[in-house]
N, C-alpha and C positions, 0 to 999 in steps of 0.2 A: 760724283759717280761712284763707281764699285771700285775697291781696292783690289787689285790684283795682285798683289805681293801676298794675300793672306793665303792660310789655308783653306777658311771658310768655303761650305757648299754653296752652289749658288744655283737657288730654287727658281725650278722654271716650268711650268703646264707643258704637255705630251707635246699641244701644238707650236708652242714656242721652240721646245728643244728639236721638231723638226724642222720649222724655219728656219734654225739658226745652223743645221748641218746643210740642208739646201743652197743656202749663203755662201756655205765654206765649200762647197764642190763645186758651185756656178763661181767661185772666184779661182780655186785652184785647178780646176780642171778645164776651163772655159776663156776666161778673161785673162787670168795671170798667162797661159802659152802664147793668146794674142797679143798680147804689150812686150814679153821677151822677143816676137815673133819682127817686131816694129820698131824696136829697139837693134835688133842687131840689121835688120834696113837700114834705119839713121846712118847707124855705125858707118855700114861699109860707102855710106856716101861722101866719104872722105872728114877733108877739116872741121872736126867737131865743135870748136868754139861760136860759132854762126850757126850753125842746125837744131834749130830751133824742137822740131819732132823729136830728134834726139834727146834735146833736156827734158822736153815734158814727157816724155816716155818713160826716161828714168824716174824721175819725179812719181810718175801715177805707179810702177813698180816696184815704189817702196811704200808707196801708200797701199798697194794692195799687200805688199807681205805682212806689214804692218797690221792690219785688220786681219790677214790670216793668218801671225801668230796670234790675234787676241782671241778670235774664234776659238783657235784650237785650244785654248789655254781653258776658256769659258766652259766651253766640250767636257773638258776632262775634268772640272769640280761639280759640272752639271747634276741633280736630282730631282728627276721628274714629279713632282708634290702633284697625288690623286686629288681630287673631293673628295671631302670626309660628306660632312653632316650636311646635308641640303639643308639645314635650316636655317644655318648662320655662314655669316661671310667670312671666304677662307680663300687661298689663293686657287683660281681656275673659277672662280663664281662672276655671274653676272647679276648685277643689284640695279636693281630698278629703284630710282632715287627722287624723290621731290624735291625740288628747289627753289625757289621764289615764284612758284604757281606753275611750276611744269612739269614733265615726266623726264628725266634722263636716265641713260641706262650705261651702266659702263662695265669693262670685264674686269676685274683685279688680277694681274699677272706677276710673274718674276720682273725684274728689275730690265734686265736686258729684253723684255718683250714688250716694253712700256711703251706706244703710242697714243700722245694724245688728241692727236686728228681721228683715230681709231677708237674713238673713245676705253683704249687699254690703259689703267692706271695701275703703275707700280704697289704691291702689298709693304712700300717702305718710303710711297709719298706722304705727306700729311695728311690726303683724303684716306689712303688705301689704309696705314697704321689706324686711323681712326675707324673705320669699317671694320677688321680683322675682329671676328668673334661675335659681330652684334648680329642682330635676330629682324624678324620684318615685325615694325613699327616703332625699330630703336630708333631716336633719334642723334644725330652727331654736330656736333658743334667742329667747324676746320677758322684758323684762321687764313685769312688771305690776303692779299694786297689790300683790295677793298674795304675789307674789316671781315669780321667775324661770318662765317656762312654755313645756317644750318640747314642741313639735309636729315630727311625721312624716309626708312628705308621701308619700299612696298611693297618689294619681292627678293626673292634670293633664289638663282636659279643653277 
């Protein structure tokens, strides 16, 4: 994953850097008062060691702060990377790719916006590094579990 100890920016598309502040106000604004809010219930239901809502209260409580310092930390080295050159793949592009006879299409994004049910591949995956700069009809060699898989790129959008 990403080193957070570093100074390094950490480049992200317009839409990703508002996902990721939506995130951080539906947890700190929203969820984190409801789980304090469940938390001091437990409490006051007396002997803590059996109350069970209790621990897992606590528990999700520091799982949510813990995500809302990473957010906020993410936040603040965030730099929104525009499209440059529609001609070549660069971070915020979408590549329409050929693949062992099919058409796929994926976005290349920041690191933290990387879904890959979302067809979003990070610009610091093996596929996404190997796309960064190429043009439509380069083709790219990734390796993978499988072996070896080359892609043809048919657009860049």
């Amino acid at each position: 994953m990403y080193d957070m100890g570093s100074d390094d920016k950490i480049q992200l598309t317009r839409e990703g850097l508002e996902s990721l502040k939506a995130e951080l106000s539906e947890l700190r604004d929203v969820k984190r008062p409801a789980v304090v809010e469940r938390l001091s219930n437990a409490r006051s239901q007396g002997d803590l060691t059996e109350n069970s809502d209790y621990h897992n209260a606590k528990e999700e409580l520091e799982f949510l702060d813990g995500r809302i310092s990473q957010l906020e930390e993410v936040l603040q080295k965030a730099v929104v990377v525009e499209r440059g050159n529609n001609s070549e793949v660069s971070l915020g592009a979408k590549v329409t790719l050929l693949v062992g006879g099919k058409n796929v299409v994926y976005e290349v994004v920041g690191e933290w916006e990387a879904d890959p049910v979302k067809k979003k591949i990070s610009h610091s995956s093996p596929l996404g590094k190997s796309l960064i700069g190429k043009k439509v009809g380069d083709k790219v060699e990734v390796e993978a579990p499988a072996g070896k898989v080359v892609y043809e790129i048919l657009s860049v959008e």
